[in-house]
Backbone as CSV, one residue per row, in Angstrom:
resi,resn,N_x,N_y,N_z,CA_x,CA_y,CA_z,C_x,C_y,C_z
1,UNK,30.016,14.186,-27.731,28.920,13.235,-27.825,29.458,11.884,-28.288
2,UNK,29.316,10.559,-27.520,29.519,9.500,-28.050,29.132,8.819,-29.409
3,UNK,29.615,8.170,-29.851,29.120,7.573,-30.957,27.538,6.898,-31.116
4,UNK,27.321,6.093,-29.695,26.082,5.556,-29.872,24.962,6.591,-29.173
5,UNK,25.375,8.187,-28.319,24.507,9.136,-28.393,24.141,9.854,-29.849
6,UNK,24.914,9.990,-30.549,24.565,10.814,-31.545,23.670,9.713,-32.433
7,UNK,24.518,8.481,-32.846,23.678,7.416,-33.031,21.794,7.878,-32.786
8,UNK,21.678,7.701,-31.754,20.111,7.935,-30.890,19.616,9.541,-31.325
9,UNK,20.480,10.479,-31.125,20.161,11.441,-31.811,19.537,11.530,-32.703
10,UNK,20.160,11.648,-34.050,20.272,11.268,-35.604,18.799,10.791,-35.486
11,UNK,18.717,9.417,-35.170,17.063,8.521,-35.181,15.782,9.271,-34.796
12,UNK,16.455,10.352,-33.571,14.803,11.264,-33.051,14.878,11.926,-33.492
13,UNK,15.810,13.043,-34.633,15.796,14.218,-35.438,14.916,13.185,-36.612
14,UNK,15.085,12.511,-37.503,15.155,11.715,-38.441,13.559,11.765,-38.336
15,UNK,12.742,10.753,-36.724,11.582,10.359,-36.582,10.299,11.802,-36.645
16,UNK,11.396,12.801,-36.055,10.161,13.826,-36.336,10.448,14.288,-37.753
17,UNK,11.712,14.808,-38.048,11.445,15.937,-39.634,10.968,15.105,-40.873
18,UNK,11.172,13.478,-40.513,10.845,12.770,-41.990,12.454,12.899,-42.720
19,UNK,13.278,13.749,-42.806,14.432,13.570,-43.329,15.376,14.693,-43.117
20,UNK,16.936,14.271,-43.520,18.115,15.127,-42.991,18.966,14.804,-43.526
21,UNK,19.403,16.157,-43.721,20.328,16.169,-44.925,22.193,16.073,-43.853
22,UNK,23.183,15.715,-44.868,24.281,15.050,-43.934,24.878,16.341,-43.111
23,UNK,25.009,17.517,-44.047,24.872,19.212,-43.373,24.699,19.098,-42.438
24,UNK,23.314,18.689,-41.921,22.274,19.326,-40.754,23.291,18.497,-39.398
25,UNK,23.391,16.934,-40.109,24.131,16.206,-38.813,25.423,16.512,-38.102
26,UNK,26.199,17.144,-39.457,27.380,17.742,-38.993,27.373,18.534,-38.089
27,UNK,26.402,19.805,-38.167,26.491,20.689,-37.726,25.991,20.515,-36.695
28,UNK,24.968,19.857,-36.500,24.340,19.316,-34.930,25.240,18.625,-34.138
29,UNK,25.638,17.775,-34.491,26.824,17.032,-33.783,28.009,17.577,-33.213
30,UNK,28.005,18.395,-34.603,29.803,19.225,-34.441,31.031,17.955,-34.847
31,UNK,30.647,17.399,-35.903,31.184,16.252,-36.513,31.609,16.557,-37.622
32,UNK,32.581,15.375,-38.168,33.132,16.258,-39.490,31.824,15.660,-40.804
33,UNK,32.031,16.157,-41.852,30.950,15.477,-43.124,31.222,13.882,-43.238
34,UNK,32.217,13.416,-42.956,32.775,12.160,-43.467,32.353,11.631,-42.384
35,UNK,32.339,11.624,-40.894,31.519,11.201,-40.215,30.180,10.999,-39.731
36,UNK,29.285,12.226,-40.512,28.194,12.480,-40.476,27.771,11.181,-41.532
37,UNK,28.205,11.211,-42.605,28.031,10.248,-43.560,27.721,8.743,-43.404
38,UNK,28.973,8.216,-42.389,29.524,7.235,-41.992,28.553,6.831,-40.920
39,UNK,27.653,7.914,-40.089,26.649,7.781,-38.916,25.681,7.054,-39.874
40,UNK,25.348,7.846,-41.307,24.128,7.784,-41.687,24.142,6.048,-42.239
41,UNK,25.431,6.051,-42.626,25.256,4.329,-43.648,25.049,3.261,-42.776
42,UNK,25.931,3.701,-41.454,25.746,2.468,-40.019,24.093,2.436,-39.748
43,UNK,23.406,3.886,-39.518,21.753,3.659,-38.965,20.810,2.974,-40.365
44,UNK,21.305,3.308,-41.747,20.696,2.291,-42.529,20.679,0.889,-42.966
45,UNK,22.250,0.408,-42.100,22.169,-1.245,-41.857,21.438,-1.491,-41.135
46,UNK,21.215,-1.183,-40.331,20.355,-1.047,-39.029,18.643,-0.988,-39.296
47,UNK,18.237,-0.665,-40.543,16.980,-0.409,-40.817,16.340,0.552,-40.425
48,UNK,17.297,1.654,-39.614,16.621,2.642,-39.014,15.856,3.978,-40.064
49,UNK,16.911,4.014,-41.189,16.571,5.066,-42.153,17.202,4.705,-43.786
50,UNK,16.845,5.554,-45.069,17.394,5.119,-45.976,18.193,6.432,-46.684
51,UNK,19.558,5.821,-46.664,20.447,6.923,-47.631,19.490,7.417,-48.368
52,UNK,19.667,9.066,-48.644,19.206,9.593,-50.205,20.148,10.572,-50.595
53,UNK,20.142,11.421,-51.442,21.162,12.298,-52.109,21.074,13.153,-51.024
54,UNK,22.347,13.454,-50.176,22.640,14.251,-49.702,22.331,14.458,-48.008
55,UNK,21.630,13.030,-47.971,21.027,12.854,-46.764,20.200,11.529,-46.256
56,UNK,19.519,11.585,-45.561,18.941,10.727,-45.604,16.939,10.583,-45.011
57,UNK,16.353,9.448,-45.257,15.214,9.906,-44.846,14.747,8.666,-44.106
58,UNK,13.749,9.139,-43.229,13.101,7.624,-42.133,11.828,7.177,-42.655
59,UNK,12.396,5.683,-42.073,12.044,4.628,-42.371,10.197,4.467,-41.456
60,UNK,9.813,4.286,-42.015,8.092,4.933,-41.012,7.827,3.595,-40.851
61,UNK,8.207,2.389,-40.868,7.659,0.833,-40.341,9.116,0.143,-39.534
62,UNK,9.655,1.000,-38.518,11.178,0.319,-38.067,11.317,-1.037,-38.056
63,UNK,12.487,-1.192,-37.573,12.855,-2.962,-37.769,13.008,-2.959,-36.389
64,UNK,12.608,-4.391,-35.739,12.949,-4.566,-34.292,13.966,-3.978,-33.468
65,UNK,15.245,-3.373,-34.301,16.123,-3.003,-33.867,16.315,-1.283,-32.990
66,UNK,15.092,-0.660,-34.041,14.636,0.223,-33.781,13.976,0.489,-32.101
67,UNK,13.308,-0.589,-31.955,12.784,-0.531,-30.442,13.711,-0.005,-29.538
68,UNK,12.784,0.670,-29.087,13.640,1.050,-27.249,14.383,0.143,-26.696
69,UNK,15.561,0.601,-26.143,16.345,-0.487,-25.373,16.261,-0.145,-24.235
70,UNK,16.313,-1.163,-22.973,16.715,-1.073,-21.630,17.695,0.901,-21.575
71,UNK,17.087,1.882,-20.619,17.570,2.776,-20.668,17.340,4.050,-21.527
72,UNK,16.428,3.523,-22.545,15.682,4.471,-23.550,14.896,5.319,-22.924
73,UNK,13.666,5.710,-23.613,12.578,6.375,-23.293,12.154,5.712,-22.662
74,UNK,11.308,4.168,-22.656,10.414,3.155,-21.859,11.029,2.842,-20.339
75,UNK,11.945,3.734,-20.074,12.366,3.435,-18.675,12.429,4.364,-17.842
76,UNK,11.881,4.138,-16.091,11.412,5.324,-15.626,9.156,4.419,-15.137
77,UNK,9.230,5.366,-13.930,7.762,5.562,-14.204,7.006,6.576,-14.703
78,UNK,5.564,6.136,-15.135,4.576,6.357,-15.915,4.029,7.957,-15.271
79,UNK,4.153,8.847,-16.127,3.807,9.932,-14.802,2.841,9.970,-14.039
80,UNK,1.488,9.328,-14.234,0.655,8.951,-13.211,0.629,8.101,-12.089
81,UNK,1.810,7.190,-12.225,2.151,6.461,-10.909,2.986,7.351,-10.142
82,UNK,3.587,8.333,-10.726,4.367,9.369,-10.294,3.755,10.341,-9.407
83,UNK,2.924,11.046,-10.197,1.660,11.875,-9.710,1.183,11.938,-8.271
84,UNK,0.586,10.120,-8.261,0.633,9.390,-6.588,1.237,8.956,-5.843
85,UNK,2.851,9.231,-5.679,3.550,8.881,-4.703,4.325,10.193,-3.961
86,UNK,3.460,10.162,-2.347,4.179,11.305,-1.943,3.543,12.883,-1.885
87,UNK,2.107,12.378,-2.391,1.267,14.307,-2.523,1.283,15.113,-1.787
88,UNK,1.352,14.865,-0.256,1.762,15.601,0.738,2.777,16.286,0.546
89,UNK,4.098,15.072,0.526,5.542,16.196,0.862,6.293,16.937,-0.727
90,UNK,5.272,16.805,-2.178,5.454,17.127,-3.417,4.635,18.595,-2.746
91,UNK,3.347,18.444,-2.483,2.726,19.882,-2.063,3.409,20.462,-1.019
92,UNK,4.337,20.574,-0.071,4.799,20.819,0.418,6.181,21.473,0.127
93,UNK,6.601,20.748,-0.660,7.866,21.482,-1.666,7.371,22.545,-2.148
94,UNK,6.433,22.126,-2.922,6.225,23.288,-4.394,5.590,24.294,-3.698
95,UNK,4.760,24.433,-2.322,4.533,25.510,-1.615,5.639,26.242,-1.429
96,UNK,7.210,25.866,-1.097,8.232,26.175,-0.722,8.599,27.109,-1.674
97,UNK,8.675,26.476,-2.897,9.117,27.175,-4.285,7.986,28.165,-4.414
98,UNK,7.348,28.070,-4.793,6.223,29.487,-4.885,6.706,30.743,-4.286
99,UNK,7.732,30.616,-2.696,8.050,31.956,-2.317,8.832,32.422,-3.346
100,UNK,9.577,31.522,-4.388,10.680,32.371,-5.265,10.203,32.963,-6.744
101,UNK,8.845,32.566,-6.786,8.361,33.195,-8.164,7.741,34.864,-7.489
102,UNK,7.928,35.780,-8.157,7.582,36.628,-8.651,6.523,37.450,-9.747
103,UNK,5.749,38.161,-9.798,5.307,38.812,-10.993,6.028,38.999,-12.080
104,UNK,6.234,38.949,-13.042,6.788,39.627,-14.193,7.633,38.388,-14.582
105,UNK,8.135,36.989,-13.708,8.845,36.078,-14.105,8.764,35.480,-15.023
106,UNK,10.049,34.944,-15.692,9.755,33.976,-16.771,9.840,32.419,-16.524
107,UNK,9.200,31.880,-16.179,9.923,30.501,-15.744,9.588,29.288,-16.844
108,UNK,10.190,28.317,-16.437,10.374,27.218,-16.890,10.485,26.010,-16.265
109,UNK,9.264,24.957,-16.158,8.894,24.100,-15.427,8.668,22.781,-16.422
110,UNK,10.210,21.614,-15.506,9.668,20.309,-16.448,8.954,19.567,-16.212
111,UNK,8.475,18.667,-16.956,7.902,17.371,-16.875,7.389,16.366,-15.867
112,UNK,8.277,16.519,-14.903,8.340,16.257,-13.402,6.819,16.352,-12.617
113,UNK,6.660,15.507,-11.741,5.377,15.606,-10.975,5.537,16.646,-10.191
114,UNK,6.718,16.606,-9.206,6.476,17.709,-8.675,6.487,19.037,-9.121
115,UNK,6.619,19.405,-10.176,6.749,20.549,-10.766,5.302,21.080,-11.378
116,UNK,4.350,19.939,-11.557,3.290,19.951,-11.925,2.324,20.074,-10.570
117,UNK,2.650,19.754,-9.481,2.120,20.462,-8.206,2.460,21.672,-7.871
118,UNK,3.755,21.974,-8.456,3.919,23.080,-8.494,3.162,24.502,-9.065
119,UNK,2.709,24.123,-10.237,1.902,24.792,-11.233,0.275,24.732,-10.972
120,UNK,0.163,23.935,-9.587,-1.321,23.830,-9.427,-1.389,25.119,-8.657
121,UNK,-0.169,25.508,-7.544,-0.117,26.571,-6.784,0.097,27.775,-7.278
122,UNK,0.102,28.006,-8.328,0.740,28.922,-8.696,-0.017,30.272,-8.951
123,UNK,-0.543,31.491,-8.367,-1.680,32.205,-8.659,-1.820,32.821,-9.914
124,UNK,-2.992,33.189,-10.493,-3.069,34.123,-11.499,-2.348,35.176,-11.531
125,UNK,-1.175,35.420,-11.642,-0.343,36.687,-11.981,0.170,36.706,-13.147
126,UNK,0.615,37.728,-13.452,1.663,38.628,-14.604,2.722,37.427,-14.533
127,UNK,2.754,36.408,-15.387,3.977,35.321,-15.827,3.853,34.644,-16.881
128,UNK,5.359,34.480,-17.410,5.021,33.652,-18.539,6.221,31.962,-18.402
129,UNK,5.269,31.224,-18.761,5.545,29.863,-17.980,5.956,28.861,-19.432
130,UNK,7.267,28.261,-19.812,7.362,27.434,-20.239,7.492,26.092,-19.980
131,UNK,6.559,24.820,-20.970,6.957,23.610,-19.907,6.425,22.576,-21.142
132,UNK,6.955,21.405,-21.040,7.030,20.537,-21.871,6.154,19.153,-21.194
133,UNK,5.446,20.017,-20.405,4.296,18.496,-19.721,2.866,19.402,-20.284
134,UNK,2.235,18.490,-20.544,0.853,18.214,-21.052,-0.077,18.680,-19.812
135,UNK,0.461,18.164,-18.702,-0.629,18.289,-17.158,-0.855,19.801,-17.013
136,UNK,1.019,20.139,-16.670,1.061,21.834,-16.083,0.301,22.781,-17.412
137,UNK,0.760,22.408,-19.208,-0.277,23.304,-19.833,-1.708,23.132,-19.353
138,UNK,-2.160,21.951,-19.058,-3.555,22.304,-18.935,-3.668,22.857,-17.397
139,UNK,-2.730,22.487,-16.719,-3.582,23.475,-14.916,-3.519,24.988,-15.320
140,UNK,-2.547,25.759,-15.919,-1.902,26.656,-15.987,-3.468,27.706,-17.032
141,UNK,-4.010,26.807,-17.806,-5.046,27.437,-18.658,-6.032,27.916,-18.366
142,UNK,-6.235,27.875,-16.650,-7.472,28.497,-16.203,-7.244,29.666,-16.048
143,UNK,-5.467,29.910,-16.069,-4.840,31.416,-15.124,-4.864,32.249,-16.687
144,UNK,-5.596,33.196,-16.893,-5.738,34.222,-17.812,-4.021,34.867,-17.556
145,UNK,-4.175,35.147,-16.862,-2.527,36.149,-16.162,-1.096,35.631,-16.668
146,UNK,-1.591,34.194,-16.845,0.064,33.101,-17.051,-0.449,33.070,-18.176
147,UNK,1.195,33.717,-18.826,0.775,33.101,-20.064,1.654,31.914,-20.429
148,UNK,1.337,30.482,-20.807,1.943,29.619,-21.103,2.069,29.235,-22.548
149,UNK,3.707,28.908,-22.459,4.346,28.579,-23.606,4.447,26.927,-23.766
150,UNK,4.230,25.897,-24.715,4.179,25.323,-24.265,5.258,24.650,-25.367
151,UNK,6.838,23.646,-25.169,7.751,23.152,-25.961,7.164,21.888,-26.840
152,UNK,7.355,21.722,-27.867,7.026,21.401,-29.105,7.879,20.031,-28.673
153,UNK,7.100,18.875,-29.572,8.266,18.040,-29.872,7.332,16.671,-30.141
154,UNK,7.984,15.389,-29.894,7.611,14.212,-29.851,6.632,14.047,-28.416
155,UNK,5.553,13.762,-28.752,4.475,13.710,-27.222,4.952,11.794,-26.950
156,UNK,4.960,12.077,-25.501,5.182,10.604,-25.089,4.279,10.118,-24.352
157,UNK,3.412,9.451,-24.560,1.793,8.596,-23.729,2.217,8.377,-22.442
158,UNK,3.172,7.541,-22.213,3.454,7.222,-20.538,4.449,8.611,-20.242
159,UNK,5.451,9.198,-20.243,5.413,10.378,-19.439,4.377,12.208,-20.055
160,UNK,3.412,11.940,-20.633,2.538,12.781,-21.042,3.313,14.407,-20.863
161,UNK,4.324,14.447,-21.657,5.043,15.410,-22.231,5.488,15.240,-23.399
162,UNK,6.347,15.995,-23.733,7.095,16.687,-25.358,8.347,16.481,-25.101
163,UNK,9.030,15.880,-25.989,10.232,15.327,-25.645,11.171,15.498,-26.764
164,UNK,12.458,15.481,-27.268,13.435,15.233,-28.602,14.033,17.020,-28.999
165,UNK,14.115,16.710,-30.097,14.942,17.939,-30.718,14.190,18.944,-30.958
166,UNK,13.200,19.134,-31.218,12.457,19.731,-31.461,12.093,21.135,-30.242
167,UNK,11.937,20.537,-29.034,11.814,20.633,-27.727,13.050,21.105,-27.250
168,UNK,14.046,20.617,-27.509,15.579,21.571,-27.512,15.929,22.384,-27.952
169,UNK,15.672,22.804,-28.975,15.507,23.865,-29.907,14.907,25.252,-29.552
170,UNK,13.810,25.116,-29.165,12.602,25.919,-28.885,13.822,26.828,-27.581
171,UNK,14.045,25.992,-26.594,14.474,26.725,-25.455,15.906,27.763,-25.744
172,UNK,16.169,27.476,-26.587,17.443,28.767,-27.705,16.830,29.613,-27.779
173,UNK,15.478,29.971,-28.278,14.877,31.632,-28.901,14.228,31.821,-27.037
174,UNK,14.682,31.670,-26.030,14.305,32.096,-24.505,15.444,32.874,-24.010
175,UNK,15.169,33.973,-22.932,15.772,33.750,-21.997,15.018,34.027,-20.447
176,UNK,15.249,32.546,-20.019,14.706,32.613,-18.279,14.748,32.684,-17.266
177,UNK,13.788,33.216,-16.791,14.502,33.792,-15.299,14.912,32.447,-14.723
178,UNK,14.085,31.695,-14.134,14.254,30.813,-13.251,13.748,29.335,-13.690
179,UNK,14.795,28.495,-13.524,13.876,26.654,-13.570,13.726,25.964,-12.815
180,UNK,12.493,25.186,-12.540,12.612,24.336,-11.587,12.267,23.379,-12.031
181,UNK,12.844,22.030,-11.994,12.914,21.007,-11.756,13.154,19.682,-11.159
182,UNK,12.986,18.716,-11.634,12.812,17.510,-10.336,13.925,16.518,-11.156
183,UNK,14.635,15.085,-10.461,14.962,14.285,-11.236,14.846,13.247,-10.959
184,UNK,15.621,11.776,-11.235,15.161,10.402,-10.351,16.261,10.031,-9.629
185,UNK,17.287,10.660,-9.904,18.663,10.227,-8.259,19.189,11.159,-8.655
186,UNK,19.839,11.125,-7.317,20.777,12.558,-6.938,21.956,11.946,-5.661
187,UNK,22.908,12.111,-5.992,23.890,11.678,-5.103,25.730,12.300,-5.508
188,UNK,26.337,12.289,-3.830,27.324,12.875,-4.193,28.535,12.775,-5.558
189,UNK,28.568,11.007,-5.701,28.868,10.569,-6.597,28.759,10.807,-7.995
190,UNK,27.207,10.424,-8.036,26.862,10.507,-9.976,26.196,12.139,-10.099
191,UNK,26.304,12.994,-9.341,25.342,14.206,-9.627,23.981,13.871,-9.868
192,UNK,22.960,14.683,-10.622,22.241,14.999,-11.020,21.290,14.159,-12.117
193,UNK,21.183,12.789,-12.150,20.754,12.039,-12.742,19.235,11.748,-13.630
194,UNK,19.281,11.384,-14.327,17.566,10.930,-14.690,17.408,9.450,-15.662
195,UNK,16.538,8.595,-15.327,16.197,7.521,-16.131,16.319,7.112,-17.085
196,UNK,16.612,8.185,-18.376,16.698,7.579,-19.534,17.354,8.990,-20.334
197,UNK,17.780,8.887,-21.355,18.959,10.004,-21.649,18.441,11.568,-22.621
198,UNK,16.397,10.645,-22.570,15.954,11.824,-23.700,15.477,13.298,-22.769
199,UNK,15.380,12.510,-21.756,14.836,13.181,-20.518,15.894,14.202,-20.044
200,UNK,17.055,13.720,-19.788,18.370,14.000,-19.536,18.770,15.191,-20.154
201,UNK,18.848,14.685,-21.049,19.305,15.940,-22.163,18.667,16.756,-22.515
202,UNK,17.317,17.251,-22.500,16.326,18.356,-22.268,16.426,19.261,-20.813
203,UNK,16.733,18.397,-19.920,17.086,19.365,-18.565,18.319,19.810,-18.889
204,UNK,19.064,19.439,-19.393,20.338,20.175,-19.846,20.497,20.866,-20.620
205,UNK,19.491,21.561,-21.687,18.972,22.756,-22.121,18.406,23.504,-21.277
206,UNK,17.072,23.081,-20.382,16.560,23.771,-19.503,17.437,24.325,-18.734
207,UNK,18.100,24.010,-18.184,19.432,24.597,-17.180,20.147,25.703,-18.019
208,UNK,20.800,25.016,-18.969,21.618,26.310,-19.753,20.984,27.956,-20.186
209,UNK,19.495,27.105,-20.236,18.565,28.750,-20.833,18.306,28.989,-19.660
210,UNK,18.362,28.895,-18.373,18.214,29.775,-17.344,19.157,30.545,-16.319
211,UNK,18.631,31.407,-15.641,19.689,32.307,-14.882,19.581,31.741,-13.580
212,UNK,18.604,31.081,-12.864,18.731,30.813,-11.641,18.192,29.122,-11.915
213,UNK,18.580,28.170,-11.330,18.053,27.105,-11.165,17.630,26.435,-9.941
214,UNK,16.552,25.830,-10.054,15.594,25.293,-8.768,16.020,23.747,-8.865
215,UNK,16.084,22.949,-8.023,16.020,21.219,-7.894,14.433,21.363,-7.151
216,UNK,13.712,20.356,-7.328,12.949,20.103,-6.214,12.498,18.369,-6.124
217,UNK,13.018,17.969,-5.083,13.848,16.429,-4.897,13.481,15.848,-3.502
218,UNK,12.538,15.383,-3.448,12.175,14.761,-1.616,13.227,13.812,-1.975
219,UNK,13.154,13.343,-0.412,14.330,12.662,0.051,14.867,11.189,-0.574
220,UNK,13.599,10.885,-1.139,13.727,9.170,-2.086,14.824,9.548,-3.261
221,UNK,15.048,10.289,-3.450,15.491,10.794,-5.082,17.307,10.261,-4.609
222,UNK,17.685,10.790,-2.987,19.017,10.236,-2.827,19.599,9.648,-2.719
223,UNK,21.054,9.039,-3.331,21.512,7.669,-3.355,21.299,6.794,-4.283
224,UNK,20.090,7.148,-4.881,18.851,6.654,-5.851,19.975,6.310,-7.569
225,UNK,20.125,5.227,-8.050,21.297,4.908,-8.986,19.897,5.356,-10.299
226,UNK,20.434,6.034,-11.332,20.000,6.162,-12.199,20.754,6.371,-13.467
227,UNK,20.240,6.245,-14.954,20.529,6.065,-16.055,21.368,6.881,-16.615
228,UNK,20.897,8.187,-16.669,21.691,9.449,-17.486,22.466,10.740,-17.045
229,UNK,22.835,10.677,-16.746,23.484,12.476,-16.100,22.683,13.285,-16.714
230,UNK,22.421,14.392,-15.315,22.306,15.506,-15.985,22.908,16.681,-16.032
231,UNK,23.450,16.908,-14.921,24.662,17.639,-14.480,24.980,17.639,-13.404
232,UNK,26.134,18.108,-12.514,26.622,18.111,-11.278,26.002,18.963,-10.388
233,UNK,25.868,18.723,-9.366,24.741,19.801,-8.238,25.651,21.136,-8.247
234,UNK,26.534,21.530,-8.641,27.323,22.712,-8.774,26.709,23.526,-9.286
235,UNK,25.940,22.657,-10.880,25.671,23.589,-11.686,24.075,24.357,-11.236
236,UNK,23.825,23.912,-10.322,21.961,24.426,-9.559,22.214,25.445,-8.197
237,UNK,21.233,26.167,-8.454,21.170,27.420,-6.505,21.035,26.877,-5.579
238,UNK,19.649,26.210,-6.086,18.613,25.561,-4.615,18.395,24.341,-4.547
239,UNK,18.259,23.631,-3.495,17.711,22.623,-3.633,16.390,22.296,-2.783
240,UNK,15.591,21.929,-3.090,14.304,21.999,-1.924,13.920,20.907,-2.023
241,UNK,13.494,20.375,-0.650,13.663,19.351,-0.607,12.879,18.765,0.705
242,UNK,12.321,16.897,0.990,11.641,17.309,2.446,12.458,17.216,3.898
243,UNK,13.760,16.526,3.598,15.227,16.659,4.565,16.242,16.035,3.898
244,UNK,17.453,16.396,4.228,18.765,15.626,3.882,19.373,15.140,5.225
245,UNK,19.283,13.801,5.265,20.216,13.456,6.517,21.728,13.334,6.242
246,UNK,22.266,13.257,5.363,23.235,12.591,4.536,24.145,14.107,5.518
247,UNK,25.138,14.720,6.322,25.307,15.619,6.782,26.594,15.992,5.515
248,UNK,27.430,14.702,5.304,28.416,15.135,4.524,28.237,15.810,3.278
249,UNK,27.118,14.980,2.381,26.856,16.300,1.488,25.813,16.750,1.582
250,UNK,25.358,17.195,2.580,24.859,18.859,2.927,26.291,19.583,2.798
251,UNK,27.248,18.914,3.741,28.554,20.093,3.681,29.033,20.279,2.143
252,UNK,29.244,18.956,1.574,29.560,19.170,-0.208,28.631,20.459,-0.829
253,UNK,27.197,20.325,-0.943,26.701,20.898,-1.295,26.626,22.345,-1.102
254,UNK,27.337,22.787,0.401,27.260,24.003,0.795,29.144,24.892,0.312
255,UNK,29.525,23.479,-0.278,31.013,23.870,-0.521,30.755,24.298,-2.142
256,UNK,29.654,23.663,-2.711,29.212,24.045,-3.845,28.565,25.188,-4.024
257,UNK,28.210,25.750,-2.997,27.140,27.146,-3.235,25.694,26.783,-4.239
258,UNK,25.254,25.646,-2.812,24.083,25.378,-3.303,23.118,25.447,-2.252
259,UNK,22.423,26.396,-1.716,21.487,26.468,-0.719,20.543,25.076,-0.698
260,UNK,20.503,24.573,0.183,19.606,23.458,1.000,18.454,24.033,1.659
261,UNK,17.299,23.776,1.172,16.076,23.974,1.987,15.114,22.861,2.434
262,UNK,15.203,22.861,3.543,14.161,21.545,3.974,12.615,22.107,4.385
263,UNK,11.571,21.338,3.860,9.875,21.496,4.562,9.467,20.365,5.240
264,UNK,10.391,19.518,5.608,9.811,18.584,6.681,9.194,19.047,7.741
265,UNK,8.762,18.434,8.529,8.077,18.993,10.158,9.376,19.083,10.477
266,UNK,9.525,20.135,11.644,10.934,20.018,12.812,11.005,18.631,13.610
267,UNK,10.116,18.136,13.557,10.076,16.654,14.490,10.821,15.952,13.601
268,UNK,10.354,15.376,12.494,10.654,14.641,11.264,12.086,14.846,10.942
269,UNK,12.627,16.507,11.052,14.201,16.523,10.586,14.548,15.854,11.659
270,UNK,14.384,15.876,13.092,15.167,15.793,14.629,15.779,13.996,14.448
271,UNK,14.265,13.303,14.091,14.462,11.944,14.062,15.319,11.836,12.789
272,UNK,15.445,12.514,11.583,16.525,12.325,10.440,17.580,12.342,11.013
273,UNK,18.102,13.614,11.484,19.221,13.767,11.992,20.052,12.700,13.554
């Protein structure tokens, strides 16, 4: 972890528990005490928090410095502008994905719009559904059958989910069958990308606590330059999607042992291709 990630860290552990002791940072980090220390005295020049014995505690009126920067949380769209771009070929995906859920599954669905169309399809059966968006808990509450779990954390107004450490945490006491998720670029180059790094780094729990992983990514998402890694398309099964014209990595991707599924019309791929 870089200096100015853990930096950012430190501040969203800090903003939810109210305080943290230099222990806790070490061990989270995997840093030595003398650096944990040294994190804490730099974020209290900063106005972010104030030394106390053994730790430190936050500052509940930040200093300008505190604000989001270009690349933070505030970057990215609003999930309701999200919501409306594309309902057709988002319902069209997540129809796709539905063949891979099962009865008895455990899944795990992020934040993502399309994943939240996903969860509109999803029938009353025997499942238990974790997810850190606000939308999919409430579609999911009509289904007696699903039982939904829903990840804890910092709620965020413009992407109307649960977000930070808290929310990372939670997905340790799991284990899941399957995840699906969405991101904001995807390309041979940068992998697996997303907007801002809080986002980022929660799919990169989500991934690790699962056994099979889903992408679900219409075609805008490619090429598409974005903020944070999330991991390399290596590390995912499927990808679903509404076409890939890109032929070379289709072949990358198939050198990766990553199944490609398209729901475009057959007309629609003909003119891609």
């Amino acid at each position: 972890m870089l200096p100015v990630e853990r930096h950012r860290f430190i501040a969203d552990l800090l903003s939810q528990r109210g305080r943290v002791l230099v222990q806790e940072v070490a061990a989270l980090c995997r840093i030595s005490l003398e650096t944990a220390r040294r994190d804490l005295t730099l974020l209290e020049r900063r106005g972010i928090l104030q030394r106390s014995h053994g730790g430190a505690v936050y500052i509940d009126s930040p200093s300008p410095e505190k604000r989001p920067l270009p690349g933070q949380i505030e970057q990215g769209e609003s999930f309701r502008q999200r919501s409306n771009q594309a309902p057709e070929m988002k319902t069209r995906i997540a129809k796709r994905a539905l063949g891979f859920i099962e009865p008895g599954d455990c899944l795990l669905l992020d934040s993502s719009s399309t994943s939240w169309f996903l969860a509109r399809q999803i029938p009353d059966i025997e499942l238990v559904v974790l997810t850190n968006s606000l939308h999919i808990i409430q579609s999911l509450a009509a289904k007696p059958n699903v039982r939904t779990i829903g990840l804890g954390g910092e709620y965020s107004a413009k992407y109307e989910d649960f977000i930070g450490v808290l929310a990372e945490q939670m997905l340790k006491e799991f284990v899941i069958n399957k995840v699906f998720f969405s991101c904001h670029g995807l390309s041979p180059e940068g992998g697996i990308r997303e907007s801002n790094e809080h986002h980022a780094r929660l799919k990169q729990q989500m991934l690790l606590a699962s056994e099979r992983k889903f992408l679900l990514a219409d075609a805008s998402k490619f090429g598409r330059r974005s903020f944070a890694r999330i991991c390399h398309y290596r590390e995912i099964d499927t990808l679903i999607t509404d076409r890939l014209d890109d032929e070379e990595f289709r072949q990358e991707l198939a050198w990766n042992n990553v199944d490609v599924i398209e729901v475009a019309p057959a007309a629609h791929r003909r003119r891609g291709g």
